[in-house]
C-alpha positions in Angstrom: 0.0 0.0 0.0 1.8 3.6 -0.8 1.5 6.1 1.5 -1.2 8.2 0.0 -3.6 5.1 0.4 -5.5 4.7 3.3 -3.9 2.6 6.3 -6.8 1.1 7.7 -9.0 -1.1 6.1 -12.1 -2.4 7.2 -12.2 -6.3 7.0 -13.5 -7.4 3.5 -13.2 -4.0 1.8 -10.8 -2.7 -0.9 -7.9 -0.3 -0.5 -9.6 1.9 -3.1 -13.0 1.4 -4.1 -14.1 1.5 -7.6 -16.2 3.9 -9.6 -20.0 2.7 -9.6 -20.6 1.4 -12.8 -23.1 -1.8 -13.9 -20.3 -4.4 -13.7 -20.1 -3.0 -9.3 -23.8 -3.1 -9.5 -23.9 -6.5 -10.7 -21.0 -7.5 -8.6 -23.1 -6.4 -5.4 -26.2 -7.4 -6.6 -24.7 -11.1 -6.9 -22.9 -11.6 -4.1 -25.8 -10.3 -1.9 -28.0 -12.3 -3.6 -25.7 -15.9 -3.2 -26.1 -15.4 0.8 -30.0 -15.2 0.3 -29.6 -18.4 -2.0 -27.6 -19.8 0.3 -30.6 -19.1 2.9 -33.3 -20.2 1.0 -31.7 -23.7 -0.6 -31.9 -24.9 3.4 -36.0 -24.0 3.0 -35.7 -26.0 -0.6 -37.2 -22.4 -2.3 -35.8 -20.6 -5.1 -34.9 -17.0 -5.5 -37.9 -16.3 -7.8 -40.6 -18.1 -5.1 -39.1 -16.3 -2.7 -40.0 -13.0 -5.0 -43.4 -14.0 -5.7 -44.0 -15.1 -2.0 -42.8 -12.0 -1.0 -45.0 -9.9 -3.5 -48.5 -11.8 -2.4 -47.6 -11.2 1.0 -46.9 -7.6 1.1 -48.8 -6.8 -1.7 -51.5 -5.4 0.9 -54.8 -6.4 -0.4 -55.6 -9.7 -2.8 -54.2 -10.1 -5.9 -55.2 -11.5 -9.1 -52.3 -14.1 -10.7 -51.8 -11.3 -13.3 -51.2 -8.7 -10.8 -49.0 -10.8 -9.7 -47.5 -11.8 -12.3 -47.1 -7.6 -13.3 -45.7 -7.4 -9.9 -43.0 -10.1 -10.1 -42.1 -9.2 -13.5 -41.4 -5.2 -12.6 -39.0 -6.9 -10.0 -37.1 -9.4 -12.1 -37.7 -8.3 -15.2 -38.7 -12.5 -15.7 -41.0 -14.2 -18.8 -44.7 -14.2 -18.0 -44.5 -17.9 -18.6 -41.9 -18.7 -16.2 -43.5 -16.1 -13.6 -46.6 -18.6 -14.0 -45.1 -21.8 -13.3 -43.3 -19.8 -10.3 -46.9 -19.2 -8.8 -47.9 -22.8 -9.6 -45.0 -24.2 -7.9 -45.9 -22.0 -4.9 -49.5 -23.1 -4.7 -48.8 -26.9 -5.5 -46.2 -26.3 -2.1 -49.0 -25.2 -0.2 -47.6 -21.5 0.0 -50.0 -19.3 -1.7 -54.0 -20.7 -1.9 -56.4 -19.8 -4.9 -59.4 -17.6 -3.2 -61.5 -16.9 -6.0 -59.8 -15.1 -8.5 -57.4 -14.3 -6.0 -54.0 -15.8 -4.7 -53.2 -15.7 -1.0 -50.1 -16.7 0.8 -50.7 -19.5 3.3 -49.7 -19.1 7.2 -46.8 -21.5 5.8 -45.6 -19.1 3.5 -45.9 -16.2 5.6 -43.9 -18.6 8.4 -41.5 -19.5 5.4 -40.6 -15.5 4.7 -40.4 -14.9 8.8 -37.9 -17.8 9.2 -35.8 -17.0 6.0 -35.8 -13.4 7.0 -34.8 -14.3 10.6 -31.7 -16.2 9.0 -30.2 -13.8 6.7 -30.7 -10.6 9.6 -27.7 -11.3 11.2 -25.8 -12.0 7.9 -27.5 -8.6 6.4 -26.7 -6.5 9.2 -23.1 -7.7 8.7 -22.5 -6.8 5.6 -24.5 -3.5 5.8 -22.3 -2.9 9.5 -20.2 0.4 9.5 -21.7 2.2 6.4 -22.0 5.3 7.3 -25.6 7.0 6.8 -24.8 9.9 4.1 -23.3 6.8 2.0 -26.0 4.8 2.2 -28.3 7.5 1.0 -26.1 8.5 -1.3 -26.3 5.2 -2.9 -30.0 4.8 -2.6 -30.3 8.1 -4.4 -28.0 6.4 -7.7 -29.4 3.3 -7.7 -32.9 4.6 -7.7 -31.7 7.1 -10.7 -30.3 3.7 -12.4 -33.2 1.8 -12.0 -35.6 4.6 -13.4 -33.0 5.0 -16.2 -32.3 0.7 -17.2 -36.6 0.7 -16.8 -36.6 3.3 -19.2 -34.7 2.0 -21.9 -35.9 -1.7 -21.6 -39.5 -0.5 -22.6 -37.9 1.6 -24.7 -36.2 -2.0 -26.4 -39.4 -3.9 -26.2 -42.3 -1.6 -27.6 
């Protein structure tokens, strides 16, 4: 390290952090993502289910499976079809319930997203640990900026 660097370090981070670009983003994005996955392989769920488990439960009133299915795909950008089968999957686990027209999430799925979220807390609030508050909402502010710019031009590519 040269003496204009920094001398302390905290554990796991880089001498001299990158510029925020999409590869960073990505970078983040997967390697927060692997602990959930990690997390979610012991409840035998996938990263998608989890999505769509997530967005019936806090979704606030009863959804439809297409607003559902809008719902999931704004998040992961994901094919209708495979959205679909995602749902099925989740109902044919006993997780969400068809009322109606309506799909619910079952107090097993709701139990599911409590014990998966009482899991990664302590792995979350380690990797989040130390960030000071102006970075944080410094990076909230960009990535909201970059996810209202990438949504722009990916309707822009598929209208």
């Amino acid at each position: 390290m040269s003496e204009t660097q920094t001398t302390h370090i905290t554990a796991g981070t880089p001498a001299s952090a990158p510029g925020a670009d999409s590869r960073a983003l990505g970078l983040a994005h997967y390697a927060a993502r692997g602990v959930l996955e990690h997390v979610l392989a012991r409840h035998g769920v996938t990263f998608q289910q989890q999505i769509a488990l997530r967005a019936a439960v806090t979704a606030g009133t009863a959804q439809t499976p297409d607003q559902l299915v809008g719902s999931i795909r704004s998040s992961l950008k994901a094919d209708p079809a495979e959205v679909r089968a995602t749902l099925d999957e989740l109902l044919h686990r006993g997780l969400l319930v068809t009322d109606g027209p309506h799909l619910l999430p079952t107090d097993a799925g709701r139990e599911l997203l409590a014990a998966v979220a009482a899991e990664t807390a302590p792995l979350s609030a380690r990797v989040w640990d130390g960030i000071p508050a102006e970075d944080l909402a410094a990076a909230g502010r960009v990535l909201a900026l970059v996810t209202a710019r990438a949504n722009a031009e990916l309707a822009a590519l598929t209208a």
